[in-house]
Every structure is written in structure tokens, then in C-alpha cells.
N, C-alpha and C positions, 0 to 999 in steps of 0.2 A: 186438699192440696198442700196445707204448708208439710208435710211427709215428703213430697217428691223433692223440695231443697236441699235437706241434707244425706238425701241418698244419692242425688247427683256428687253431692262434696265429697262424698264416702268414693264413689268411682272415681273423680276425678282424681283423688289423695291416693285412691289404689292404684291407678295409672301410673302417676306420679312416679309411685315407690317401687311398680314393677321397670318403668324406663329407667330409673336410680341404677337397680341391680341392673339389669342389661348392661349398662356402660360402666358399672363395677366390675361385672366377668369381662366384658373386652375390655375394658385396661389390664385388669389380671393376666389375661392369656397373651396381652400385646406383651408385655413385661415378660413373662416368663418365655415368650419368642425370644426379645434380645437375651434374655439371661442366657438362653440354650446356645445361641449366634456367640457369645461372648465365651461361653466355655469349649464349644469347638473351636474357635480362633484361639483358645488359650494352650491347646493339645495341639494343635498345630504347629504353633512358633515354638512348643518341646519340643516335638521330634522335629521339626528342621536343625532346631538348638544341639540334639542329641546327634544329628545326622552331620552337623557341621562338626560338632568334637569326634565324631569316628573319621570322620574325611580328614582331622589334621593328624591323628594319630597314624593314620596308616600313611600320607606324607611321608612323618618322622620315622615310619618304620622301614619305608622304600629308600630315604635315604641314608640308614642304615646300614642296610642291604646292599644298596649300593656302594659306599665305603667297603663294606667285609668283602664283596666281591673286586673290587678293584685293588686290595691289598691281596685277598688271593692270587691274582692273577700278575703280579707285579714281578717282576724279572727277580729283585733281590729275594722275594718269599720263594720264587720258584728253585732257585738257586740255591737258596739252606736246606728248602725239603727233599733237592737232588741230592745233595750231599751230606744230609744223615740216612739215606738209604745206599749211603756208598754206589751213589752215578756220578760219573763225571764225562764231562763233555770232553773227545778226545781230538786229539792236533787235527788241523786239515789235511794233512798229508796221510793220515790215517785211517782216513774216513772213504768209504766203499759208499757205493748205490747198486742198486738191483734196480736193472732196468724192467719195469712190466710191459707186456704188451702185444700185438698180435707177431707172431714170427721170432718171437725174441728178439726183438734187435733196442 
């Protein structure tokens, strides 16, 4: 019988060492959960980051855009580019309409 003491200590030391690693792998696998949690959060707030600098650029481009269009369309630009293509707006007294319509009238 004294044989059977330390074969019990032998199992219980291997118990031991195999619950050890057990809770070595799940803390491992728990860790490299958050690592993975942590780096899609991190790819995340990029492209929001990347999606908020294109969203103020195109802002700054619409009002851009907006300026060149409202300087196009401005009575004084209108008025130069009439009159380097030699148009000019002519007296009211000399100004005709053509009536459309059903019956000519």
C-alpha cells in the first residue's frame, strides 16, 4: 500500500497542472477576444475619421461651386460676356414680341 500515496499525489499534481493550462488557454483566448474587439473599434473610428474629412471637403467644394455659380449668373458677368460677343440689349421702343399661340392672336 505505501505505492498507492504517491500515485494519488502524482494524479492529483497532474489534475492540478492540467486545470492550470485550462485557465491559461481561456485567459489567452479571453485576451485575444478583446485584442480583436479593440482593433475593429480601432478601424472603425478610421473610417468614420476618413468619412468625416471627405464629408468637410465636399462641403468646401459645394461652396465653391456655389460661389462660381453665383458669380456666373450675376447681372454684371452677364453683361461683359454679352458684350464681348457684341450683344447689346436694345431701347424699349425697339423691342418687338411675337405673340404664340392658338389663332395667332
Amino acid at each position: 500500500m505505501p505505492r498507492a500515496v504517491p500515485e494519488r499525489r502524482k494524479r492529483k499534481a497532474q489534475r492540478s497542472v492540467r486545470g492550470g493550462v485550462v485557465w491559461i488557454v481561456a485567459f489567452a483566448l479571453l485576451l485575444s477576444g478583446v485584442v480583436a474587439l479593440n482593433v475593429a473599434a480601432l478601424r472603425q473610428n478610421m473610417q468614420i475619421e476618413n468619412l468625416a474629412n471627405q464629408r468637410v471637403q465636399l462641403i468646401d467644394q459645394n461652396q465653391e461651386l456655389r460661389s462660381q455659380l453665383s458669380h456666373a449668373v450675376s447681372s454684371p458677368n452677364i453683361d461683359r460676356l454679352a458684350r464681348s460677343l457684341k450683344l447689346v440689349q436694345m431701347p424699349p421702343d425697339q423691342t418687338t414680341y411675337v405673340r404664340l399661340g392658338a389663332g395667332g392672336k
